[in-house]
DONUZA-491052 format. One record per residue: residue in three letters; y, z, x negated of N, C-alpha, C in turn. Coordinates in steps of 0.02 Angstrom, whole numbers, padded with zeros to 5 digits, always signed. Example, Ala and Ser with C-alpha at 12.3 -4.5 7.8 and 13.67 -1.06 7.14 Angstrom:
<pts>
ALA-00284+00390-00660-00225+00390-00615-00165+00390-00660SER-00112+00354-00642-00053+00357-00684+00002+00394-00645
</pts>
This chain:
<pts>
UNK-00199-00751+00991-00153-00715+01035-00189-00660+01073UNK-00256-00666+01105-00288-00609+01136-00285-00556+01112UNK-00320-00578+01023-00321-00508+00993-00263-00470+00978UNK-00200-00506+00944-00148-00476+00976-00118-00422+01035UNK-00149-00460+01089-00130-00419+01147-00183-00388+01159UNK-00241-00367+01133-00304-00340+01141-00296-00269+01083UNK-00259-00281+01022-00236-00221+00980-00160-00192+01019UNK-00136-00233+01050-00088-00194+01097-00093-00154+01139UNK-00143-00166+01161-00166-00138+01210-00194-00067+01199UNK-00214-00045+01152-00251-00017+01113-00180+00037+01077UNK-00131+00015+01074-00061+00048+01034-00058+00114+01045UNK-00092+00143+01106-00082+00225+01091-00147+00262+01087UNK-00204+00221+01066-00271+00244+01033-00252+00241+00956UNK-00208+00179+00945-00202+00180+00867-00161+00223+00853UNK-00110+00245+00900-00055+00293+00868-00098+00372+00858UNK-00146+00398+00903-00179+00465+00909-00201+00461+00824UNK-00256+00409+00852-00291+00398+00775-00273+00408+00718UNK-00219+00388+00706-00178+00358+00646-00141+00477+00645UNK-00114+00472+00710-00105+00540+00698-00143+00609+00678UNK-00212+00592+00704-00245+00630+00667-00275+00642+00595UNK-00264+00575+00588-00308+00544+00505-00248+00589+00461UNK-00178+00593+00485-00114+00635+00427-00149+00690+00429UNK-00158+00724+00503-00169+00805+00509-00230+00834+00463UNK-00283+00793+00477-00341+00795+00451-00323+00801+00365UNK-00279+00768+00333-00274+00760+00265-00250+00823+00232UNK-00207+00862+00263-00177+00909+00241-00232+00992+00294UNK-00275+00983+00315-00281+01027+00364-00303+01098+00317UNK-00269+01130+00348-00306+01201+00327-00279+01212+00247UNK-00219+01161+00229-00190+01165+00177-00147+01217+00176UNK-00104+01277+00130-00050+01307+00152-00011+01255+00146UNK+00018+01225+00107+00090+01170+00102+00096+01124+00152UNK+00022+01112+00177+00018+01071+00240+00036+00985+00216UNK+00100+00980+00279+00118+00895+00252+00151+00892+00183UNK+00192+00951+00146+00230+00962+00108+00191+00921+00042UNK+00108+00922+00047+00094+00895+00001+00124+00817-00011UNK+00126+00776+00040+00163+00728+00047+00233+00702-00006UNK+00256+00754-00021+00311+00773-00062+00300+00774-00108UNK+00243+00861-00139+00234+00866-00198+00186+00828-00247UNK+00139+00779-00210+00103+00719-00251+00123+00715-00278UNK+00185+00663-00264+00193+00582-00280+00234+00617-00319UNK+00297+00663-00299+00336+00696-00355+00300+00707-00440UNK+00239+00746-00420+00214+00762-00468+00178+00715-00534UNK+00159+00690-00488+00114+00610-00528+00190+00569-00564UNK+00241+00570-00537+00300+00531-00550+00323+00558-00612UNK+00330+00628-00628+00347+00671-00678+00301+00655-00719UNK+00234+00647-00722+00180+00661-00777+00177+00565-00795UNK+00204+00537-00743+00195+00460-00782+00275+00433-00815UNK+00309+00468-00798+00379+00453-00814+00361+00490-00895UNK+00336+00550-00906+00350+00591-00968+00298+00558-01036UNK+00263+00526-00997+00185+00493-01037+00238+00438-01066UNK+00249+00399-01002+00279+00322-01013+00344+00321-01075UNK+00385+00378-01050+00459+00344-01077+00483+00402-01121UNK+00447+00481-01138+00452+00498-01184+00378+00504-01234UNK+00325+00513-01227+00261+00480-01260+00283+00420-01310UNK+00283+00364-01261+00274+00292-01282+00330+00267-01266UNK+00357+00298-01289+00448+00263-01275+00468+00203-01229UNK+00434+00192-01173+00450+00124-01126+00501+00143-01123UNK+00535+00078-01121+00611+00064-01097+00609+00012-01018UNK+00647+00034-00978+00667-00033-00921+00686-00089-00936UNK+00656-00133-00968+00672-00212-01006+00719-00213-01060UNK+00780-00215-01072+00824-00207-01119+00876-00174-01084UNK+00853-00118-01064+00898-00079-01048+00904-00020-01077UNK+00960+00029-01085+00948+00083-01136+00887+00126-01112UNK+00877+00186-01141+00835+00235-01147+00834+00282-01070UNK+00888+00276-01033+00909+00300-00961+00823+00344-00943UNK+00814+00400-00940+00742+00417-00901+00748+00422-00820UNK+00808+00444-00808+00842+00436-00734+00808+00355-00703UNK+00851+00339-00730+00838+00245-00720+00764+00224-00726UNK+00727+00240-00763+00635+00226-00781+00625+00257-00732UNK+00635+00308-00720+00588+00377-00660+00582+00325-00605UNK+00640+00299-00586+00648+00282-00523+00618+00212-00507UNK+00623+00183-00562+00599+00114-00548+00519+00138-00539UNK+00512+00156-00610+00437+00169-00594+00418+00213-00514UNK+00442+00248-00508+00442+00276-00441+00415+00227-00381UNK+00448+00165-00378+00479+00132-00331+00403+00077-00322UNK+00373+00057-00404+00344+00036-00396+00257+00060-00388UNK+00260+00111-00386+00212+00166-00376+00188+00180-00309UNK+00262+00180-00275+00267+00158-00189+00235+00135-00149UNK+00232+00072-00175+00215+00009-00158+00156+00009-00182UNK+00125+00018-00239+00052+00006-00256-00004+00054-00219UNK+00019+00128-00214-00007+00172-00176-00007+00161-00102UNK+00015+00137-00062-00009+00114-00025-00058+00073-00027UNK-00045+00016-00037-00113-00023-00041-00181+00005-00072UNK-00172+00038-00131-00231+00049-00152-00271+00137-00100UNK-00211+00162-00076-00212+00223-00030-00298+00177+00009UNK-00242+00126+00052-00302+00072+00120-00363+00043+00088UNK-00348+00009+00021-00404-00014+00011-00449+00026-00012UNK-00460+00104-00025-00501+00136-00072-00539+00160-00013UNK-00499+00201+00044-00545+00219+00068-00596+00172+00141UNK-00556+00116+00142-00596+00061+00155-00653+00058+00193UNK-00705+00042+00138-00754+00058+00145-00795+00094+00161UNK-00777+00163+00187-00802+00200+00192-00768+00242+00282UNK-00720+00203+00302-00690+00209+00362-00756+00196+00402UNK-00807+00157+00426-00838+00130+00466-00915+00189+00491UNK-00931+00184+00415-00980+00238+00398-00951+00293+00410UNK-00893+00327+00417-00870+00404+00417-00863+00414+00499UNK-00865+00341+00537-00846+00368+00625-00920+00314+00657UNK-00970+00333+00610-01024+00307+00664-01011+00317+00734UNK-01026+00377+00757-01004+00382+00824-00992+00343+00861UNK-00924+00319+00830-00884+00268+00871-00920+00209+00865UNK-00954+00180+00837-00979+00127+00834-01034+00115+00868UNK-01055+00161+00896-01119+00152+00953-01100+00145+01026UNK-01023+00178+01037-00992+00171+01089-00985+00103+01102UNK-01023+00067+01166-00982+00002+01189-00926-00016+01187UNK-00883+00021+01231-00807+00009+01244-00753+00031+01185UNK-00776+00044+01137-00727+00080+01081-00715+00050+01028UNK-00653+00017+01034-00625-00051+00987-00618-00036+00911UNK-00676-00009+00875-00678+00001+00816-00631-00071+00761UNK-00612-00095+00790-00563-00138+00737-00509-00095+00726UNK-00472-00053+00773-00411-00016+00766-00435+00042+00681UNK-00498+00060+00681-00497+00110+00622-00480+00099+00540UNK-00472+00028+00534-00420-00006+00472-00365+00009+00492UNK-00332-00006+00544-00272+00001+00554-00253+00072+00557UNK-00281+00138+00578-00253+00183+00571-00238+00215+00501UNK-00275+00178+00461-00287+00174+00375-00224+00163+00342UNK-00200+00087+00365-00127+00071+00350-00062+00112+00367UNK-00070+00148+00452-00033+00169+00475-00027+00245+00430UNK-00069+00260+00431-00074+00350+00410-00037+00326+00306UNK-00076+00278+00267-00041+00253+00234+00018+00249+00223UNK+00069+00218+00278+00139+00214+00277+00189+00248+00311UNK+00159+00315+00334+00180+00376+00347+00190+00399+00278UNK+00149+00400+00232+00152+00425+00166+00201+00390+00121UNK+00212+00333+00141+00249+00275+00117+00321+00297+00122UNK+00325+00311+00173+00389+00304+00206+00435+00375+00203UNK+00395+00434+00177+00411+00512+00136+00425+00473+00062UNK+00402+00435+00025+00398+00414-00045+00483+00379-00043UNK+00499+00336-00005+00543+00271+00026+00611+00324+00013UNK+00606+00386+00080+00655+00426+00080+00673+00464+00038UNK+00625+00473-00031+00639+00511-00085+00679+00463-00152UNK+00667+00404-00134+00682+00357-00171+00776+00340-00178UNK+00794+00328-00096+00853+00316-00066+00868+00397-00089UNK+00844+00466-00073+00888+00502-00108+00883+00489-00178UNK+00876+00485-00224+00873+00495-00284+00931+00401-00306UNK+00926+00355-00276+00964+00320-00274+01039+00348-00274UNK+01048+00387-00220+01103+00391-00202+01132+00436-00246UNK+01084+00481-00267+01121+00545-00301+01139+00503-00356UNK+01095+00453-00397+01105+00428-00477+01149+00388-00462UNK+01164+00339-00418+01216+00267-00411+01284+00270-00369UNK+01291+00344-00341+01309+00359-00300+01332+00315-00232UNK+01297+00281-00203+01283+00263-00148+01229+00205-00133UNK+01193+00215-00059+01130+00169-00045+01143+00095-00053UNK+01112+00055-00092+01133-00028-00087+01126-00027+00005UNK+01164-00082+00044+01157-00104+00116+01066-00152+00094UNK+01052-00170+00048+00997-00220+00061+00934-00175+00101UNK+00944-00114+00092+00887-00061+00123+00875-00115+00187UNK+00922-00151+00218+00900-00177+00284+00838-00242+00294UNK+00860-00257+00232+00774-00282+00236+00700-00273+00216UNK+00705-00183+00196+00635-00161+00193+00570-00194+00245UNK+00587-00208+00296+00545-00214+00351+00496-00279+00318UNK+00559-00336+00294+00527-00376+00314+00512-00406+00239UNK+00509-00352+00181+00477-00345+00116+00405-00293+00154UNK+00385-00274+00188+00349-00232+00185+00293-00261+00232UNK+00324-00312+00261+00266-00351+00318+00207-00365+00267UNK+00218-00425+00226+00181-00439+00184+00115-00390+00139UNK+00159-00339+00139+00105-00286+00109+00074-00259+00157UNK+00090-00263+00193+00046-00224+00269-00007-00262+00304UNK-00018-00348+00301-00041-00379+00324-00098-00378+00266UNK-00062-00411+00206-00121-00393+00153-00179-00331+00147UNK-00132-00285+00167-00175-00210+00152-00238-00213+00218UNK-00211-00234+00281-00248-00228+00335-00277-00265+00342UNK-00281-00342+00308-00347-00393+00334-00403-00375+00259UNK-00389-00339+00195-00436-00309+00155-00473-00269+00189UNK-00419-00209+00232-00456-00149+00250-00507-00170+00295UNK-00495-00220+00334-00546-00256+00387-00619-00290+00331UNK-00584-00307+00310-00641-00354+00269-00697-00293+00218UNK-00678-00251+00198-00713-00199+00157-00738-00140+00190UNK-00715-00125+00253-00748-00100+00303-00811-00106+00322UNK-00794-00185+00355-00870-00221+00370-00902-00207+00318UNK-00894-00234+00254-00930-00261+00203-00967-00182+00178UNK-00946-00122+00198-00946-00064+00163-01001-00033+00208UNK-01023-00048+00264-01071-00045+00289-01133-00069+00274UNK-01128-00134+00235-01197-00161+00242-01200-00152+00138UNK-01161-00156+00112-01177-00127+00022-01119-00070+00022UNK-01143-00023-00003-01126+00031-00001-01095+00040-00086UNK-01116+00001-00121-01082+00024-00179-00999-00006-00200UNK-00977-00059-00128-00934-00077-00146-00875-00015-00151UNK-00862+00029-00144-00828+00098-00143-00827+00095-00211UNK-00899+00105-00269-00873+00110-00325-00844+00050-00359UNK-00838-00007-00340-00820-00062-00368-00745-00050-00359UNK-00724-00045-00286-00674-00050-00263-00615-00007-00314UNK-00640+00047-00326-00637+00108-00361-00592+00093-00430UNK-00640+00054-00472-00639+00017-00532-00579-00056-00528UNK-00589-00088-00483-00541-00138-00464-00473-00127-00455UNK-00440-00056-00421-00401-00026-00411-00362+00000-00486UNK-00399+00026-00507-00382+00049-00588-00355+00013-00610UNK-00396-00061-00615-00378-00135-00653-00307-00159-00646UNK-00288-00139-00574-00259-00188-00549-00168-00166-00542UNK-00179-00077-00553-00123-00047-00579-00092-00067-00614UNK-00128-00077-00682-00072-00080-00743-00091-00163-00761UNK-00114-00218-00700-00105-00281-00685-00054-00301-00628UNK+00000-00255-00611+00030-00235-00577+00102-00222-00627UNK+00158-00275-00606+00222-00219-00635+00248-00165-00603UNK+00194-00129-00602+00221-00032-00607+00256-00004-00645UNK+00226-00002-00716+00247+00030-00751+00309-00007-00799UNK+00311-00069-00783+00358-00120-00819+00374-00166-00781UNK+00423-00209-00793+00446-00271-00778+00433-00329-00778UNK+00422-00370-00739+00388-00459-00770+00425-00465-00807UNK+00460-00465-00811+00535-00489-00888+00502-00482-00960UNK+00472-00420-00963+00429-00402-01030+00361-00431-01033UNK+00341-00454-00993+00284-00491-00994+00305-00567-01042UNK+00255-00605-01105+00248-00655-01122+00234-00723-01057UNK+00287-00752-01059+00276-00801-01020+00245-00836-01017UNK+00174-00866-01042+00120-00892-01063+00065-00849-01006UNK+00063-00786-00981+00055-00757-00960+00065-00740-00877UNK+00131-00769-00847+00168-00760-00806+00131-00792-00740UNK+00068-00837-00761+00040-00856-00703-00010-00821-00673UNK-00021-00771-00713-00061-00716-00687-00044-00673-00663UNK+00022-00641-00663+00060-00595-00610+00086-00644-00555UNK+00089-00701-00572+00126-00745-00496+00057-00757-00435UNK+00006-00743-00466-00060-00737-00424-00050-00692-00385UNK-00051-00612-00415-00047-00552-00390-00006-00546-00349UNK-00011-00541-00276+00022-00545-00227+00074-00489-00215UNK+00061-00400-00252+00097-00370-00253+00153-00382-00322UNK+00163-00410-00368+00205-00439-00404+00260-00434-00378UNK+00265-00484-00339+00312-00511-00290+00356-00438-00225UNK+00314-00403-00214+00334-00381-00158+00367-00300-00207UNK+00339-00276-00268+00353-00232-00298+00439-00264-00327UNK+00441-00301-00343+00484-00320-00392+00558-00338-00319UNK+00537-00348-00273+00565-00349-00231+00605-00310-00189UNK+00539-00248-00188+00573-00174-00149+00614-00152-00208UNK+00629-00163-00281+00654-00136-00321+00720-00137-00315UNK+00726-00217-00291+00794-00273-00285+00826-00245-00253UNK+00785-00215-00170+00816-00189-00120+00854-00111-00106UNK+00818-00079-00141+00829+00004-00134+00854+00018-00212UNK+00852-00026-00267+00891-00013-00304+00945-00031-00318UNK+00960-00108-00348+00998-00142-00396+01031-00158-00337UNK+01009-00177-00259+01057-00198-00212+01067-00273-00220UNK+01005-00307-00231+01018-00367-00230+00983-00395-00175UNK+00976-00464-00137+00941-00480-00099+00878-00489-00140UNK+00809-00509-00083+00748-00504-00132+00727-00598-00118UNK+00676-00616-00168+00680-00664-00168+00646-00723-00122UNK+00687-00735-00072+00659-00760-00022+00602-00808+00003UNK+00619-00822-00062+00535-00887-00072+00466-00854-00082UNK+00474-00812-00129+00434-00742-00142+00402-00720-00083UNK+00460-00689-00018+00438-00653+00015+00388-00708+00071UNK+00429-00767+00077+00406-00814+00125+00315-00843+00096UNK+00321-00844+00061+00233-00846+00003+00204-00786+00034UNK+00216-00735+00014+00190-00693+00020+00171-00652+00066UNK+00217-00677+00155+00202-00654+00193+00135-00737+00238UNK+00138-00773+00194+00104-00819+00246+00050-00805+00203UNK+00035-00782+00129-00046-00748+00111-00069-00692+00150UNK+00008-00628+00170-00020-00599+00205-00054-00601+00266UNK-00023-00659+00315-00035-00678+00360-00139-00718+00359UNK-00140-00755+00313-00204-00795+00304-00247-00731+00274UNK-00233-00671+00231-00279-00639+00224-00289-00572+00265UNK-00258-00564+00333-00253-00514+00404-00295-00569+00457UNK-00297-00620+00451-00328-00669+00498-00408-00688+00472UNK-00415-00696+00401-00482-00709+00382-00522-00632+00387UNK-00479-00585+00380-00510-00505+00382-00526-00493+00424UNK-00492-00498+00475-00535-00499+00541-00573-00535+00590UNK-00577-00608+00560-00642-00645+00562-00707-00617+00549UNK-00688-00598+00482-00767-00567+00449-00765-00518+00495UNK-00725-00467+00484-00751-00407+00532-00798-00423+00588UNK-00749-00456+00644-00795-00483+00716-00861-00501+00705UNK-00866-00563+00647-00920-00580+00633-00971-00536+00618UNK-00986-00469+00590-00996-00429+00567-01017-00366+00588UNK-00974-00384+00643-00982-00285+00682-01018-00294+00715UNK-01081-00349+00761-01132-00334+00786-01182-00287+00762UNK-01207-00310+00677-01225-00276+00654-01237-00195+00641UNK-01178-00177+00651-01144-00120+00615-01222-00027+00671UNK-01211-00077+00736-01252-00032+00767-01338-00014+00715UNK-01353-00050+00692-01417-00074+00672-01452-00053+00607UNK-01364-00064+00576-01383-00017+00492-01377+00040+00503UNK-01333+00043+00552-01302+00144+00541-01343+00175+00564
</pts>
């Protein structure tokens, strides 16, 4: 509970932070935040055209629809980019604000979290492109949009007790960045992004029920697409991993950040 009220406390250092880490991303860009837009757009077009006219993926047994693929795949692209957004640069959050880490009083635990936050600023431009493009193809928003929040806890807790944990850890081995790097790759197309568990061999199925984003992808799909509720057992799993892996992350961290003065 302290630390709780000890990162509360802290709520409008994390909000600056978190605000500068956007500005900083686009700075001195002409398009500015606009890139925000034209990414994910763009990457969406070049994996939609690979995927479903290339290699003819279909959405499970559903017809040929590219409207319908764009979006799913879209949706689940979302969701993976974030996380892999927090976990990549990770490691390298701690080392990039020495500074701050020599400061006594300067609660360097908040600099994961501005990671997530600046993350789901980006998230949440992706979210609103989604619901339009929903609306234009289905013509109108499913109501389940109302439980984005609490599909999205889970991924947020996950993303932030990693970012804690690879932080620390990214200080004292430095090559975890390229591992991380490589793991990320893996873990995409170990990820239903680009497809459905449905098409997966069920012999198989216990290895995406591991993968904690499985669950939460296939979920936001339920919600902002098809308009179904998401699956509550799912989410309830998945927010108490998130919960045990935001609590062990910042164990290590604490444990950890004495150090941090010593290597740097």
């Amino acid at each position: 509970m302290s630390t709780i009220l000890r990162l509360w406390a802290n709520r409008q250092l994390i909000y600056s932070f978190t605000k500068r880490d956007i500005q900083q991303r686009y700075k001195s860009s002409f398009l500015g935040l606009m890139w925000s837009f034209v990414t994910p757009l763009f990457m969406l077009a070049i994996y939609t055209f690979f995927f479903s006219v290339v290699f003819h993926s279909r959405w499970g047994a559903e017809d040929g629809n590219k409207f319908q693929f764009a979006i799913f795949l879209f949706c689940g692209l979302t969701v993976f980019q974030l996380f892999s957004d927090v976990v990549n640069r990770s490691p390298a959050i701690i080392v990039a604000n020495t500074n701050y880490v020599k400061k006594v009083v300067f609660p360097i635990e908040i600099l994961p979290i501005t990671l997530v936050g600046s993350a789901l600023f980006n998230m949440a431009i992706n979210v609103v492109l989604i619901l339009v493009s929903v609306l234009f193809g289905y013509g109108s928003i499913p109501w389940t949009l109302v439980f984005l929040p609490i599909i999205l806890l889970p991924l947020l807790l996950i993303s932030l007790g990693l970012s804690w944990f690879l932080a620390s850890l990214g200080v004292y081995v430095r090559d975890v960045m390229q591992f991380v790097g490589l793991a990320m790759q893996a873990l995409m197309f170990l990820s239903p992004v680009f497809y459905p568990v449905s098409v997966i061999p069920v012999k198989l199925h216990i290895i995406y029920k591991l993968n904690p984003l499985t669950s939460i992808i296939e979920n936001m799909r339920s919600i902002l697409i098809v308009g179904e509720q998401p699956d509550w057992g799912m989410v309830g799993i998945s927010t108490g991993i998130g919960i045990a892996i935001s609590v062990l992350g910042y164990v290590w961290f604490r444990k950890l950040r004495g150090g941090f003065a010593d290597v740097l």
